[in-house]
DRENROPA-320696 format. One line per 4 residues: their letters; for each residue x, y, z of N, C-alpha, C, CB. Coordinates in nm, 2 decimals. Glycine has a CB too. Layout:
<rs>
A = X Y Z X Y Z X Y Z X Y Z | ...
</rs>
This chain:
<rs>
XXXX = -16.95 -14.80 -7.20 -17.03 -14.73 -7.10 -16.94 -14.65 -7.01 -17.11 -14.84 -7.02 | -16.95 -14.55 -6.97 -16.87 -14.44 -6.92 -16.83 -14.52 -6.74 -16.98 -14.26 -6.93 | -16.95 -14.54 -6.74 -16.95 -14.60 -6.57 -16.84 -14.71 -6.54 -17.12 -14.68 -6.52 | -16.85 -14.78 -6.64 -16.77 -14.91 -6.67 -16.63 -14.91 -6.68 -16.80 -14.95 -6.78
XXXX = -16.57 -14.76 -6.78 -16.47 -14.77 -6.79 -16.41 -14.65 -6.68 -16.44 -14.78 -6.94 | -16.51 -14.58 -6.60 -16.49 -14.53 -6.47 -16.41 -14.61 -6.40 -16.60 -14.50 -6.40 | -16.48 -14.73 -6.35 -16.46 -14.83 -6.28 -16.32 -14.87 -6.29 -16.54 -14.93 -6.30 | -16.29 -14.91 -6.45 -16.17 -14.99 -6.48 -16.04 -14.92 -6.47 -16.17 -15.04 -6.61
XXXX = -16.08 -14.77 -6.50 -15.92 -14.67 -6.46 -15.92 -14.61 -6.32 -15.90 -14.52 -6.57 | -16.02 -14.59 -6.23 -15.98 -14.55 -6.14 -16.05 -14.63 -5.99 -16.00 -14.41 -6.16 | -16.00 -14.66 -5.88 -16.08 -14.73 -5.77 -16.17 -14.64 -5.72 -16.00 -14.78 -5.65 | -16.26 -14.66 -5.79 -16.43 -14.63 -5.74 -16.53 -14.71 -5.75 -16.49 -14.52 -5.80
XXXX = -16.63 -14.72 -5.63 -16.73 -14.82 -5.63 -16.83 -14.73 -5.63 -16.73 -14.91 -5.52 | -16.89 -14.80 -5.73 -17.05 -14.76 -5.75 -17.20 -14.81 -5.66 -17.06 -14.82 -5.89 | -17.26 -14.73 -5.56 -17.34 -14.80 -5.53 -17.45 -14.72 -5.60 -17.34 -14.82 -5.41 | -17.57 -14.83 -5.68 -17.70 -14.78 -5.67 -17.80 -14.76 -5.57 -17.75 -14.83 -5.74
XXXX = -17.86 -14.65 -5.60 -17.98 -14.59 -5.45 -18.07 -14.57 -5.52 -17.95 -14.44 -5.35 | -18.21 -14.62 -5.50 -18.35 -14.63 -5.61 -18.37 -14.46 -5.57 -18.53 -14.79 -5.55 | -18.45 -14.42 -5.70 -18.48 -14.26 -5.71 -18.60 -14.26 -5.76 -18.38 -14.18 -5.81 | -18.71 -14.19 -5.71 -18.85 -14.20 -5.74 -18.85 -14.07 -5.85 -18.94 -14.18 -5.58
XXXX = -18.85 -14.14 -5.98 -18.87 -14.12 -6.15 -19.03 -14.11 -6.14 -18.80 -14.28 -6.27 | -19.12 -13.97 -6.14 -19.27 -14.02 -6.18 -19.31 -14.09 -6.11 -19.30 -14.08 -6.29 | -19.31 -14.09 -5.97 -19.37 -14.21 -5.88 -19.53 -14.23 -5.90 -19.35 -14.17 -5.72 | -19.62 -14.14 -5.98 -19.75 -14.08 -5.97 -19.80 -14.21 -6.09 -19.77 -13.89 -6.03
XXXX = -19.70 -14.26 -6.15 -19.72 -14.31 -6.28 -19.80 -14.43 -6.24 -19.60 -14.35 -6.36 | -19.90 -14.47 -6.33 -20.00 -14.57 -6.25 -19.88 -14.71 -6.33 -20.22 -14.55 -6.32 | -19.98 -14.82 -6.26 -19.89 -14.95 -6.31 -19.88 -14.98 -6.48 -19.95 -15.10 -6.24 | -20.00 -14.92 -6.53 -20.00 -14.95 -6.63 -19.92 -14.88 -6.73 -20.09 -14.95 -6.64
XXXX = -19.88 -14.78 -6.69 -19.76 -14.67 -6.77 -19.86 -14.61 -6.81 -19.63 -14.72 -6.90 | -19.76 -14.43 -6.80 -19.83 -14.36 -6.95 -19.76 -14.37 -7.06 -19.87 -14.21 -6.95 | -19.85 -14.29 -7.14 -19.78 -14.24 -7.28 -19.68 -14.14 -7.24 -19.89 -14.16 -7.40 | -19.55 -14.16 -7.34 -19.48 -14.02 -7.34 -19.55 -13.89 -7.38 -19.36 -14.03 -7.44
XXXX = -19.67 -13.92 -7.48 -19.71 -13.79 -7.51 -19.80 -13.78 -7.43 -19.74 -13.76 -7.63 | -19.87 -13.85 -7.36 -19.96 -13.79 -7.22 -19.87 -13.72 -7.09 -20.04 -13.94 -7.15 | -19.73 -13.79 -7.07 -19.67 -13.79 -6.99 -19.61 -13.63 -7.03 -19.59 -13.91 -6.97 | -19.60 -13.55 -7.14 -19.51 -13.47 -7.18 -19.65 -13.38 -7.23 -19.39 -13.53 -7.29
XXXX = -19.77 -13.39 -7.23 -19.87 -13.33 -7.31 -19.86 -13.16 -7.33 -20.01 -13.37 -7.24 | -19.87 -13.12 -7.48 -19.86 -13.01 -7.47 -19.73 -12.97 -7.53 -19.87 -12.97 -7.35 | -19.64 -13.07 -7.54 -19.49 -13.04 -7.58 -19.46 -13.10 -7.72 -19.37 -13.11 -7.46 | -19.33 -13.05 -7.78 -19.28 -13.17 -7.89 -19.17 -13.26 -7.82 -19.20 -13.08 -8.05
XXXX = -19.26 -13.34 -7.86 -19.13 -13.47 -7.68 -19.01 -13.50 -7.86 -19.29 -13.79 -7.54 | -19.02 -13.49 -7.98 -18.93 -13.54 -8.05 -18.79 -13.43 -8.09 -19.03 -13.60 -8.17 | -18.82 -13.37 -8.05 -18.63 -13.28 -7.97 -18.61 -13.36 -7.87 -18.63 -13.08 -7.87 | -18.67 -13.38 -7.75 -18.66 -13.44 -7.62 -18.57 -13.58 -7.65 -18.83 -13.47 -7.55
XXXX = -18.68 -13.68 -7.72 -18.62 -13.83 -7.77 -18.48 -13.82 -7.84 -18.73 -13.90 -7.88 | -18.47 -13.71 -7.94 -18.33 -13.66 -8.00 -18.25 -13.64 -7.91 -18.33 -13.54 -8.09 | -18.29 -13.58 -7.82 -18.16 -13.56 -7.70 -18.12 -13.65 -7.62 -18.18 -13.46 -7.60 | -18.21 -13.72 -7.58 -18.20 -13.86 -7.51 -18.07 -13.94 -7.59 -18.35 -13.94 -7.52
XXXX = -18.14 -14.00 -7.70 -18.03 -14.06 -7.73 -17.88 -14.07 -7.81 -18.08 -14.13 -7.76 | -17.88 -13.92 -7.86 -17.75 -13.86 -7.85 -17.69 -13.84 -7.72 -17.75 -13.74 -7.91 | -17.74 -13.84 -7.61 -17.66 -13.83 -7.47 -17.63 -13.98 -7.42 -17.75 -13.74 -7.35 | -17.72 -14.04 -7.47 -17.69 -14.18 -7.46 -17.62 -14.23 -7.50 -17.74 -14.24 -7.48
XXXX = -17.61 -14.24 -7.61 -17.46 -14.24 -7.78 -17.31 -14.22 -7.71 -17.48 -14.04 -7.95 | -17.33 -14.11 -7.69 -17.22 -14.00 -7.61 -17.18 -14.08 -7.51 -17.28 -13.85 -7.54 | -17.26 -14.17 -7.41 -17.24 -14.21 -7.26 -17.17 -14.35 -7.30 -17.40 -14.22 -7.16 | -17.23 -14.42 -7.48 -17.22 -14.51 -7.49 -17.31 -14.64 -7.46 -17.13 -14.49 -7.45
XXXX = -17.42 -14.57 -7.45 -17.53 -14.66 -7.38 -17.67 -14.69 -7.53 -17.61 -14.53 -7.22 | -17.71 -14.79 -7.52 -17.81 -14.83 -7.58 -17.92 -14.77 -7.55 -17.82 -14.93 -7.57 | -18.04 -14.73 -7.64 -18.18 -14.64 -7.59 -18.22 -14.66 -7.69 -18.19 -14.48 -7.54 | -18.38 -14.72 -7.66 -18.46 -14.80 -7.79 -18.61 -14.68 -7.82 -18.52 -15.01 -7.71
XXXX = -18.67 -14.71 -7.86 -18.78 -14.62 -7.89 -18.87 -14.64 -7.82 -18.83 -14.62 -7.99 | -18.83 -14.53 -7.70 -18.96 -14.58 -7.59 -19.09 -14.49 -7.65 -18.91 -14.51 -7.39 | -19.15 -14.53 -7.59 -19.31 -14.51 -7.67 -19.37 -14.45 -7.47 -19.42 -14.74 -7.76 | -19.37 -14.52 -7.37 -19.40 -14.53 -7.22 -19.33 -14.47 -7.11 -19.39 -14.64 -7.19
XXXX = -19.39 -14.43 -7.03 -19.29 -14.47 -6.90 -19.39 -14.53 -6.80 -19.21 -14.34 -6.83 | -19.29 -14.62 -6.73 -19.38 -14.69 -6.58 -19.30 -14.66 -6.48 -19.40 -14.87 -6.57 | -19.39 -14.72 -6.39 -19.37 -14.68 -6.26 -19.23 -14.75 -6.19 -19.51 -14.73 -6.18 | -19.13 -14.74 -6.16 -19.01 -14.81 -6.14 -19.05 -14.82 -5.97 -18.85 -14.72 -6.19
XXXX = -19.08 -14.87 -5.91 -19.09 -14.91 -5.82 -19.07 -15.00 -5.75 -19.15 -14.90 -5.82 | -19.12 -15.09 -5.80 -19.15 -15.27 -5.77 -18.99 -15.28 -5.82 -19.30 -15.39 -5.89 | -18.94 -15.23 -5.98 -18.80 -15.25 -6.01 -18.70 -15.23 -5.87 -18.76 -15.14 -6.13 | -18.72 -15.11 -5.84 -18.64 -15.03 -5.68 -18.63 -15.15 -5.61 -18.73 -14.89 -5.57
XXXX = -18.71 -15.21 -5.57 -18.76 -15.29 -5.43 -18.66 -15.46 -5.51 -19.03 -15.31 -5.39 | -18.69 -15.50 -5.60 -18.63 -15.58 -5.67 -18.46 -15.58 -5.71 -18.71 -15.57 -5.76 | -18.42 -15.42 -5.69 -18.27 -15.42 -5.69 -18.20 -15.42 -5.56 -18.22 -15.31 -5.76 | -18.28 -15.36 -5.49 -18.24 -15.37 -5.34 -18.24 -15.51 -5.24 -18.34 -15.28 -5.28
XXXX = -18.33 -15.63 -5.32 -18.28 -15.75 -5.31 -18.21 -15.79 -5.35 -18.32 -15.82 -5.33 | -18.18 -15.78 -5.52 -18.10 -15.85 -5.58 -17.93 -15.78 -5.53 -18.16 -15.84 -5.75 | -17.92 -15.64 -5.48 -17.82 -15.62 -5.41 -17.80 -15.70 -5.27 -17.82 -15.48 -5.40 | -17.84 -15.82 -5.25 -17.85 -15.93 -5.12 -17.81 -16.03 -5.15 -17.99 -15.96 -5.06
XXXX = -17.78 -16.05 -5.28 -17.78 -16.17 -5.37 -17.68 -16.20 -5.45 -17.87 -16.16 -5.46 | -17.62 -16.29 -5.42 -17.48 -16.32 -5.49 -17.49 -16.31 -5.63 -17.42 -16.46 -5.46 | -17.39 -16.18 -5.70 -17.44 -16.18 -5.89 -17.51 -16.09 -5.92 -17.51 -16.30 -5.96 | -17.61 -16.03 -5.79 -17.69 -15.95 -5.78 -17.63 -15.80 -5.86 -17.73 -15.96 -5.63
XXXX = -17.53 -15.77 -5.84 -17.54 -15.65 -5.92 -17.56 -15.61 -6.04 -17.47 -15.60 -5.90 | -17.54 -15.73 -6.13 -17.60 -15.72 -6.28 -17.75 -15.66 -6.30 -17.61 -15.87 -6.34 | -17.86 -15.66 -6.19 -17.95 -15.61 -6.22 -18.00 -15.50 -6.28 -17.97 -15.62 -6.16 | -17.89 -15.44 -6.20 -17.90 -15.27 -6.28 -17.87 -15.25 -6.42 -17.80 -15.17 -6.22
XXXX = -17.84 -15.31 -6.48 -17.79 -15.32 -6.63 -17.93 -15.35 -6.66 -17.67 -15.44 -6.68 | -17.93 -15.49 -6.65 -18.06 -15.56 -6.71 -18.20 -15.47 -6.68 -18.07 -15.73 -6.62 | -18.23 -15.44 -6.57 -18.38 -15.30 -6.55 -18.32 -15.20 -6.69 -18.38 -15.16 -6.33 | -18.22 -15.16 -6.66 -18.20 -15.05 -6.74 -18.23 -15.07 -6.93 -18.04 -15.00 -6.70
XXXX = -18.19 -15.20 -6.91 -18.22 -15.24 -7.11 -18.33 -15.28 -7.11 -18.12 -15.37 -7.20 | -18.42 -15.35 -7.02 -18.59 -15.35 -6.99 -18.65 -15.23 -7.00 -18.62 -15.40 -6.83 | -18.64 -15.10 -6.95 -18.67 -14.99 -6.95 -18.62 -14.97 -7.07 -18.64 -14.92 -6.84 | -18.50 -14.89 -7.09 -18.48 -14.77 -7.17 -18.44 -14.84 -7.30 -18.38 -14.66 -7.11
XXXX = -18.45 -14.97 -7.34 -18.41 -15.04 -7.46 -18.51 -15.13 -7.51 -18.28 -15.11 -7.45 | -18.57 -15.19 -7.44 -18.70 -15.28 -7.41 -18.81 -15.24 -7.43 -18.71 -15.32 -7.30 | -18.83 -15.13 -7.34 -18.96 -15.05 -7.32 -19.05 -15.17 -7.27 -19.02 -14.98 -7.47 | -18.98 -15.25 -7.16 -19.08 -15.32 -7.08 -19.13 -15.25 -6.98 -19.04 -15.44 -7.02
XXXX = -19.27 -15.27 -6.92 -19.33 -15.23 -6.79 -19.23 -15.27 -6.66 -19.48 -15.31 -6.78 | -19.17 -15.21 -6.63 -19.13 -15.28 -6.50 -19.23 -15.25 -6.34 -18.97 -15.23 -6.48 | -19.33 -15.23 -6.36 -19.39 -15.25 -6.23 -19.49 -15.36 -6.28 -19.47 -15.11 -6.14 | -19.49 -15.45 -6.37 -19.56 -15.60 -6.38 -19.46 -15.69 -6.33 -19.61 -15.65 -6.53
XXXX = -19.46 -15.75 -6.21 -19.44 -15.85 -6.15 -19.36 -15.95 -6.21 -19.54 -15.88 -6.12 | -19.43 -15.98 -6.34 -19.38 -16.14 -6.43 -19.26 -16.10 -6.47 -19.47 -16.21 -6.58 | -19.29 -15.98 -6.53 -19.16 -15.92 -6.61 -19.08 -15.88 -6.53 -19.17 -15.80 -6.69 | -19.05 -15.87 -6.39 -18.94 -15.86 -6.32 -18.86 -15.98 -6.27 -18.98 -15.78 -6.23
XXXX = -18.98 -16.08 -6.22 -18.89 -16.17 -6.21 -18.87 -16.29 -6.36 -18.93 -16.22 -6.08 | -18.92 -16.25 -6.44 -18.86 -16.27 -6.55 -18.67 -16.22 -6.59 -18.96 -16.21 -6.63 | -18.66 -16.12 -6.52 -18.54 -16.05 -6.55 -18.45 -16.07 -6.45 -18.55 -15.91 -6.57 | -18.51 -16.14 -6.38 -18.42 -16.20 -6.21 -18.40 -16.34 -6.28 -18.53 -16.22 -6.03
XXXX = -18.52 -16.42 -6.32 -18.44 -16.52 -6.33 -18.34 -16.54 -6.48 -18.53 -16.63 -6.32 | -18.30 -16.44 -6.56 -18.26 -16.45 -6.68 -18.12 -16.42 -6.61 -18.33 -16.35 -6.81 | -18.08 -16.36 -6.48 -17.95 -16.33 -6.43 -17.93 -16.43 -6.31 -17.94 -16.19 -6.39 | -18.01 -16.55 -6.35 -17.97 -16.66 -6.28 -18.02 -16.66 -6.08 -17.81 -16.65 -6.32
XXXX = -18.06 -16.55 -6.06 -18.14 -16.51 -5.92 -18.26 -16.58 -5.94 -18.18 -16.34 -5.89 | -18.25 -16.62 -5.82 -18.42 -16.73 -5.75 -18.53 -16.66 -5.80 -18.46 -16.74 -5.55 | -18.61 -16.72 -5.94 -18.66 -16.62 -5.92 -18.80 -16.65 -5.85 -18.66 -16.55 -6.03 | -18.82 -16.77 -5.81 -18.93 -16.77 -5.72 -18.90 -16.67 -5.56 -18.97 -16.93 -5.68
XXXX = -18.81 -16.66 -5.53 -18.79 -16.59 -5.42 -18.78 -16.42 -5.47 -18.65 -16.66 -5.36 | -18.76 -16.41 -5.60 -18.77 -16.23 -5.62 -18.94 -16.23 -5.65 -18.66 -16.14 -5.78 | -19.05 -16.34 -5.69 -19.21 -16.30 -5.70 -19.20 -16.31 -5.55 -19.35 -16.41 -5.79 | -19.20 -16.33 -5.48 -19.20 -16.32 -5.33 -19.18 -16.17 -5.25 -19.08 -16.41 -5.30
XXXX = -19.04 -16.16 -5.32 -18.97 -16.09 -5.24 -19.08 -15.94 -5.31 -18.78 -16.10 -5.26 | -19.11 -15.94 -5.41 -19.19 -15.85 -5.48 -19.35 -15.86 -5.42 -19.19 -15.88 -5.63 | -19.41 -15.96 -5.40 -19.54 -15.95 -5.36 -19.58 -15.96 -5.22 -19.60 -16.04 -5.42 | -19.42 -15.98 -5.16 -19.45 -15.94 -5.00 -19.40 -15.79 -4.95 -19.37 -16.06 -4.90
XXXX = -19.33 -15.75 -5.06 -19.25 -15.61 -5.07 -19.20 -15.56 -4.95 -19.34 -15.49 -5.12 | -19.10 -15.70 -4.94 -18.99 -15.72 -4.87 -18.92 -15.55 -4.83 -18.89 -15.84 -4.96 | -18.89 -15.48 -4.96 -18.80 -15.40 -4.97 -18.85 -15.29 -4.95 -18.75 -15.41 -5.06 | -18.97 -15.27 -4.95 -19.07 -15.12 -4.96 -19.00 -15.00 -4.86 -19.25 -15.16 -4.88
XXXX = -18.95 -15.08 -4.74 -18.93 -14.97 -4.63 -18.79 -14.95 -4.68 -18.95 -15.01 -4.44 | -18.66 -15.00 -4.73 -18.54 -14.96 -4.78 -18.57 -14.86 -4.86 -18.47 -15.04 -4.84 | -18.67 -14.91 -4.95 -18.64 -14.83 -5.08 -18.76 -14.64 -5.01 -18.73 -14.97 -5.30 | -18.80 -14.68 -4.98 -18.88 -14.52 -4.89 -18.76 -14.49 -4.81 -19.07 -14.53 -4.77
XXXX = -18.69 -14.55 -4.74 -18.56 -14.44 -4.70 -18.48 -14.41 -4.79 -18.45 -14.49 -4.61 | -18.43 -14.48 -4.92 -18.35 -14.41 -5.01 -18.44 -14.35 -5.05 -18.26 -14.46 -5.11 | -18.57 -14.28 -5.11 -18.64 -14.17 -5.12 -18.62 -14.03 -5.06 -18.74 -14.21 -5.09 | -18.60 -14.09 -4.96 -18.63 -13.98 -4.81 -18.44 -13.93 -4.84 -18.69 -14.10 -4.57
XXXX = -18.38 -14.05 -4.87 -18.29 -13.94 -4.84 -18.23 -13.86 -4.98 -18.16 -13.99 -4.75 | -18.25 -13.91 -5.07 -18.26 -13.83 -5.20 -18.32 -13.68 -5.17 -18.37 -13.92 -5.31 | -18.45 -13.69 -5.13 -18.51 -13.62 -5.07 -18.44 -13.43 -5.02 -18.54 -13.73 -4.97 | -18.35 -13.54 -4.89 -18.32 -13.47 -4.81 -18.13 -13.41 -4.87 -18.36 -13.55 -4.66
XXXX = -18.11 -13.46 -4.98 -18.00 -13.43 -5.04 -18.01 -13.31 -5.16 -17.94 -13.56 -5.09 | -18.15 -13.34 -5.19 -18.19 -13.22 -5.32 -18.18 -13.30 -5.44 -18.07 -13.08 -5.33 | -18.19 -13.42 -5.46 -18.15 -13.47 -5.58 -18.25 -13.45 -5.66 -18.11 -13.59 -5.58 | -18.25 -13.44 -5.78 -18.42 -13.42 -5.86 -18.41 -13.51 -6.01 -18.47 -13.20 -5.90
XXXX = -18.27 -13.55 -6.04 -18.29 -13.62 -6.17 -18.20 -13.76 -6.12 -18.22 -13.52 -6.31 | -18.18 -13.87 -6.23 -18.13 -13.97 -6.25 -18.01 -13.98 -6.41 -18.27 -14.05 -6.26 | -17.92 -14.04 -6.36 -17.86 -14.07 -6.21 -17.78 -13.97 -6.21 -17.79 -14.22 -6.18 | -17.75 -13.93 -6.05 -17.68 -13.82 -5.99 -17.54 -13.92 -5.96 -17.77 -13.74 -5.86
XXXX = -17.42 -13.87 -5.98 -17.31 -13.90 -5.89 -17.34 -13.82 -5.82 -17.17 -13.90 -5.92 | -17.27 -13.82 -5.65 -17.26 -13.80 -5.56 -17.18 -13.87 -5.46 -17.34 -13.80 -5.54 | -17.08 -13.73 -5.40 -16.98 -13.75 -5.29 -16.96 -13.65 -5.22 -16.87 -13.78 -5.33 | -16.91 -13.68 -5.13 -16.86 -13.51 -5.02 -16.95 -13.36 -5.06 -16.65 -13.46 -5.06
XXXX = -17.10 -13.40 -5.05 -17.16 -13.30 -5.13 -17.14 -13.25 -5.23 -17.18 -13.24 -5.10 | -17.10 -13.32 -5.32 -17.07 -13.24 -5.45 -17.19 -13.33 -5.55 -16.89 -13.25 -5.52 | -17.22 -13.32 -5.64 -17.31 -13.38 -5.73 -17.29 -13.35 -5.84 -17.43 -13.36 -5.71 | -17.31 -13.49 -6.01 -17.27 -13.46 -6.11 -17.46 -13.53 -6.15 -17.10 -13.52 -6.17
XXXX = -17.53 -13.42 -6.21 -17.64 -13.51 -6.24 -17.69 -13.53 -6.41 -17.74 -13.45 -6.16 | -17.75 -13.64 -6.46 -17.77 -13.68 -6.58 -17.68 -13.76 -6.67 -17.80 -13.60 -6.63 | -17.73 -13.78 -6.75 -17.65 -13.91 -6.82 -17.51 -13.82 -6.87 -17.75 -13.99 -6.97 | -17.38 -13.88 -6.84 -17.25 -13.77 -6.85 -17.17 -13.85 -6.96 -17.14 -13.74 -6.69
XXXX = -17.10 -13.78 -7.02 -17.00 -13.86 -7.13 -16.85 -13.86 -6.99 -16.97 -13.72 -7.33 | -16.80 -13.95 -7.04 -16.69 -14.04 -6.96 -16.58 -13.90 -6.91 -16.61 -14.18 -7.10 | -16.57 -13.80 -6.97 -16.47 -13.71 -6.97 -16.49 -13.63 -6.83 -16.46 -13.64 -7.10 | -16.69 -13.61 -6.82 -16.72 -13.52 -6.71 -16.73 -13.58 -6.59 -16.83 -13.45 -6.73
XXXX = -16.75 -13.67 -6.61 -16.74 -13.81 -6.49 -16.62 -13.89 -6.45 -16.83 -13.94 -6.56 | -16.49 -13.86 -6.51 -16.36 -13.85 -6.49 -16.28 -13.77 -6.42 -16.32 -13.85 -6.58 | -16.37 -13.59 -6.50 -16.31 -13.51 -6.40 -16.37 -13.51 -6.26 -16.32 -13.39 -6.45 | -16.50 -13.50 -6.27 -16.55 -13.56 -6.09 -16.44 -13.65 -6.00 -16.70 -13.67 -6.08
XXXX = -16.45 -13.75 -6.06 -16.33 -13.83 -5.97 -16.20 -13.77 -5.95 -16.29 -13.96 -6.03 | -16.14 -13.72 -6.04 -15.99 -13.62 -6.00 -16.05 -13.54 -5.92 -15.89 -13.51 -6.13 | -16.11 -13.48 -5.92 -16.16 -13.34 -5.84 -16.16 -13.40 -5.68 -16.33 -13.29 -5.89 | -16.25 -13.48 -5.67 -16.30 -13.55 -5.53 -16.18 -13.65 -5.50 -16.46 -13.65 -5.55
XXXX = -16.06 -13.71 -5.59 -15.91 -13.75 -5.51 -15.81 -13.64 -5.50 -15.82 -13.88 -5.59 | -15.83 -13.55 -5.58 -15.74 -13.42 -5.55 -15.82 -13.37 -5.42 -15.74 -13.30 -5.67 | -15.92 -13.35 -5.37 -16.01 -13.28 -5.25 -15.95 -13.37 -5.16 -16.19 -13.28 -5.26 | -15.95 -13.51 -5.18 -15.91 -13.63 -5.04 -15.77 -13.62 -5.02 -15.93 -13.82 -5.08
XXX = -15.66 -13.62 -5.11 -15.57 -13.61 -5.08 -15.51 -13.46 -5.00 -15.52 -13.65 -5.20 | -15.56 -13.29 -5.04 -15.53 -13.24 -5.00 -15.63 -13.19 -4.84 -15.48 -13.19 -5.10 | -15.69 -13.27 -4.81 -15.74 -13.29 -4.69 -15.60 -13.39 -4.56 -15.90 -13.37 -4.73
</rs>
């Protein structure tokens, strides 16, 4: 995984910031081909997971998409939570390998407690939507940055956006310690 071996050659920390993907999407998901109607989504799916391949990432045959929402509000706890950062892995192979719903409830904290997080305290933290007002400011400021796809790096206003193979996401980082250093 590009992000991973980011991590391991150079000191950079990764934070995730939830990004409103289709917010319109009801709980129940659509179809890709409702969601895409009108198009051939099977170029689309071909591209997907050759960029994925490329990134080094797993991508299963999604058929759906849902509403990531409740997921957002559920990482933004589990970022509260000791161990908590595994989440993002785990949503991500739920979603894009799984093709689970992640705005059903069970299935989320199903995936909390499989990473060893309370998970009576994430149906909680989900059905009192503890997180709602965090995750509408990282909206707002996505928002107010211009961001429009997943996932974007971002630093010192610069931005690298979509799934990147390890080499373009390498050079970002030289770029942005060559920029720090000659500041």
């Amino acid at each position: 995984m590009s992000i991973e071996k980011l991590k391991k050659n150079y000191p950079v920390q990764i934070r995730w910031i939830p990004f409103p993907l289709h917010p319109e999407t009801p709980q129940e998901g659509r179809s890709l081909a409702e969601l895409f109607a009108g198009r051939d989504i099977e170029p689309m799916k071909r591209q997907m997971h050759e960029l994925m391949a490329e990134a080094g990432l797993e991508y299963g045959e999604r058929t759906h998409t849902y509403n990531s929402r409740l997921a957002q509000e559920l990482a933004k706890w589990a970022d509260t939570q000791n161990g908590g950062q595994a989440i993002y892995d785990a949503l991500y192979r739920a979603y894009f390998v799984d093709n689970i719903n992640l705005s059903d409830i069970g299935a989320l904290v199903e995936i909390a407690s499989g990473l060893s997080l309370d998970g009576n305290l994430a149906r909680q933290v989900l059905e009192q939507r503890y997180f709602r007002e965090a995750v509408d400011a990282d909206w707002e400021r996505a928002r107010q940055l211009g961001i429009t796809g997943v996932p974007t790096f971002y630093k010192n206003d610069l931005a690298v956006v979509g799934c990147q193979p390890y080499e373009t996401l390498e050079r970002f980082v030289k770029h942005l310690t060559k920029t720090q250093r000659d500041d």
